[in-house]
C-alpha positions in Angstrom: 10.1 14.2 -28.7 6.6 12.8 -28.1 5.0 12.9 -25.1 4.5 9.9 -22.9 1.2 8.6 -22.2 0.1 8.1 -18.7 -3.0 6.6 -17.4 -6.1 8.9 -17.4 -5.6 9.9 -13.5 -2.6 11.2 -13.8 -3.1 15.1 -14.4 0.7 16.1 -14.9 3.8 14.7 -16.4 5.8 16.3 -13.3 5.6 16.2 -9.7 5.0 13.7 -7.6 2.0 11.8 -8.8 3.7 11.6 -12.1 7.0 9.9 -10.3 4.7 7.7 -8.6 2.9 6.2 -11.5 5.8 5.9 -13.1 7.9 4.5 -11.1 6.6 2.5 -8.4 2.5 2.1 -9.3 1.8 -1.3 -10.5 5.7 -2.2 -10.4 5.3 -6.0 -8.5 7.1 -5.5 -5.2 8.9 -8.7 -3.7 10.7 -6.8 -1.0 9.3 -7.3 2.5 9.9 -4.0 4.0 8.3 -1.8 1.0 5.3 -4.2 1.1 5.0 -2.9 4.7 5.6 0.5 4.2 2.7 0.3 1.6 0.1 -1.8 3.4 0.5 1.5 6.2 0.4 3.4 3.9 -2.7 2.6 2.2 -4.6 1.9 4.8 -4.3 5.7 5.7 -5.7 6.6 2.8 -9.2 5.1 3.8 -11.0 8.2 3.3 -8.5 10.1 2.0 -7.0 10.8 -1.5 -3.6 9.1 -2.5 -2.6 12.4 -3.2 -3.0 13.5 0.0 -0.8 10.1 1.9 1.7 10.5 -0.9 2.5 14.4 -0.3 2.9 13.4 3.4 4.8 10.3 2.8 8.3 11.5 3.5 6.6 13.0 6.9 5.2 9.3 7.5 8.6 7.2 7.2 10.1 10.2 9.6 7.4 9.2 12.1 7.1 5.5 11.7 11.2 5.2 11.6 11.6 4.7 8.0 8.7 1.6 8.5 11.0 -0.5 10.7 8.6 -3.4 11.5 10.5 -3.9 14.4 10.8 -0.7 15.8 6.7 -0.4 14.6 5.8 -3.5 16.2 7.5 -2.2 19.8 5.7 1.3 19.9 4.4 1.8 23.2 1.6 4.6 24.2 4.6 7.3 24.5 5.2 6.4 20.6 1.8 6.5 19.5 0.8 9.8 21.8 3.9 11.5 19.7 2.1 10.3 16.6 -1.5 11.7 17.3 0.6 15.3 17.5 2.6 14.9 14.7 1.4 17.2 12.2 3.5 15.8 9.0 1.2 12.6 9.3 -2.7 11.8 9.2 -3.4 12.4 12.9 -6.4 9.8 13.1 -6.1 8.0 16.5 -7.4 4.8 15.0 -5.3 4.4 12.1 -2.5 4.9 13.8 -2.9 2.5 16.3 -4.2 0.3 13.4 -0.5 0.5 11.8 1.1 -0.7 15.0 -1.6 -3.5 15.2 -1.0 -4.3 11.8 2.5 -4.6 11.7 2.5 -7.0 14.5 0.1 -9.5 12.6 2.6 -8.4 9.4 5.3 -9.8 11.5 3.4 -13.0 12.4 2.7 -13.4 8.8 5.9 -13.5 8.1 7.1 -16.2 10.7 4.5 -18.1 9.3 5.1 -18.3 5.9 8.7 -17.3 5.8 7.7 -13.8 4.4 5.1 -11.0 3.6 5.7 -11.8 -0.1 5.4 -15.3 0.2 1.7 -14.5 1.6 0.7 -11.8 -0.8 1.7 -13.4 -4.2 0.4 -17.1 -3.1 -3.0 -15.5 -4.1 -2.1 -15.1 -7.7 0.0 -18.2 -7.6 3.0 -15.5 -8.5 1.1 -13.8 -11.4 0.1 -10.5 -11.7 -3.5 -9.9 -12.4 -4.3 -7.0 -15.4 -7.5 -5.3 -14.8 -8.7 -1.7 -15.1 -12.0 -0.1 -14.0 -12.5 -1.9 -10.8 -12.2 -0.6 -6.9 -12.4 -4.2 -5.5 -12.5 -7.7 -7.0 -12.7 -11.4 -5.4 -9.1 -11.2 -5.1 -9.3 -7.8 -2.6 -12.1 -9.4 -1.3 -10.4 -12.6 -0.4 -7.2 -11.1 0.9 -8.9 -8.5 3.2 -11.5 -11.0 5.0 -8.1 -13.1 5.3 -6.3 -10.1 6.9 -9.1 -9.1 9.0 -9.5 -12.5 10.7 -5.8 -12.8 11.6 -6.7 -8.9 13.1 -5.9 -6.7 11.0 -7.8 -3.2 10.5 -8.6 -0.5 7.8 -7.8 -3.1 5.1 -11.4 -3.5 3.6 -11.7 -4.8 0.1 -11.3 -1.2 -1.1 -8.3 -0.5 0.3 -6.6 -4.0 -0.4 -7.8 -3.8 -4.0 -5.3 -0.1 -4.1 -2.9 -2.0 -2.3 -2.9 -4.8 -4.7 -2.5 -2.3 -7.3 0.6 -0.1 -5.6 2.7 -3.3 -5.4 1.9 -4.7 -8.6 -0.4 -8.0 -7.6 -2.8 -6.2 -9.9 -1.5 -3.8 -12.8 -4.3 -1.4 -13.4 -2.0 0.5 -16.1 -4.6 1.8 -19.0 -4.3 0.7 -22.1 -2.8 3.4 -23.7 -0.6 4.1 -20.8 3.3 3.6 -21.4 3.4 1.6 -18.5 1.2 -0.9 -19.3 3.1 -4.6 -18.9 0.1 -6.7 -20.0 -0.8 -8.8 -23.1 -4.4 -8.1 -24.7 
C-alpha cells in the first residue's frame, strides 16, 4: 500500500495534525456554528502555532460551551474571569474578551444577512479560491478590514487569510497533496 501524500507541513501521517489536514483543512464549511468555532479559534492562534490551538481545542469547546454563540454572546465578567484561569485554553485577557466581542458582531452578521455563510462565501461569489504559498491575499485583506469595521478584533489579514483556508474559502492543498480538489 502506498503512502498518501500530504502537504509539505504536515510532518506525520498520524496524530492530530495529520487528522486535521485530512479531514477538515480546506474542506468548504457551510455550517454556521463550525464557521464560529473556527473564526475563535483562529484568532487565538495570532501569535501562536496552529499546533498549539489545535492540541488545546477540545479544552476550548469545554470552556467556550461547545461554541454556543448564544451562550458566547451572554458571557458576563464571572464567565470571562473563569476563562483567564482556565488552564486547558490560551489565557490571554484580550483574546478572550475578543471572542465574546466577536461572537456578538458574528451574531449580528447573521441577522443581517440570514447567516455567517451567507457573509463569508458572497466574497468568492460561492467559489473556492486555489492558491498555495501566500499568508494574506486581497481577499483576507478585504474580509478582515470588513470585520474590523463592524468591530471585530484579532482578525488581521493574516489570520483571516488561515481562516479562509481552515473552512475551505481558500484550498491551499499542495500540489502533490492527496487532498488537493483543484483543477491546474
Amino acid at each position: 500500500m502506498t503512502e498518501r501524500v500530504r502537504c509539505s507541513w504536515v510532518k506525520s501521517d498520524r496524530g492530530l495534525y495529520a487528522r486535521y489536514h485530512d479531514e477538515e483543512w480546506g474542506i468548504p464549511v457551510h455550517d454556521d456554528p463550525k464557521l464560529f468555532e473556527m473564526l475563535i479559534l483562529e484568532s487565538f492562534q495570532a501569535g501562536l502555532s496552529w499546533a498549539c490551538i489545535l492540541n488545546k481545542r477540545e479544552a476550548f469547546r469545554r470552556a467556550f460551551d461547545g461554541f454556543d454563540l448564544e451562550k458566547v454572546c451572554e458571557y458576563g465578567d464571572e464567565k470571562l474571569a473563569a476563562l483567564e484561569q482556565d488552564s486547558g485554553i490560551v489565557r490571554n485577557r484580550l483574546k478572550i474578551r475578543a471572542a465574546v466581542n466577536n461572537a456578538r458582531i458574528f451574531r449580528v452578521i447573521q441577522r443581517e444577512w440570514g447567516s455567517f455563510d451567507r457573509y463569508l462565501w458572497h466574497w468568492t461569489e460561492g467559489k473556492v479560491i486555489c492558491e498555495t504559498g501566500k499568508v494574506s491575499s486581497p481577499l483576507s485583506d478585504a474580509v478582515s478590514k470588513d470585520l474590523k469595521e463592524r468591530g471585530m478584533k484579532f482578525v488581521g489579514s493574516v489570520i483571516i487569510y488561515s481562516y479562509l483556508q481552515a473552512v475551505g474559502v481558500i484550498n491551499s492543498h499542495e500540489e502533490t497533496c492527496f487532498c488537493r480538489r483543484c483543477s491546474s
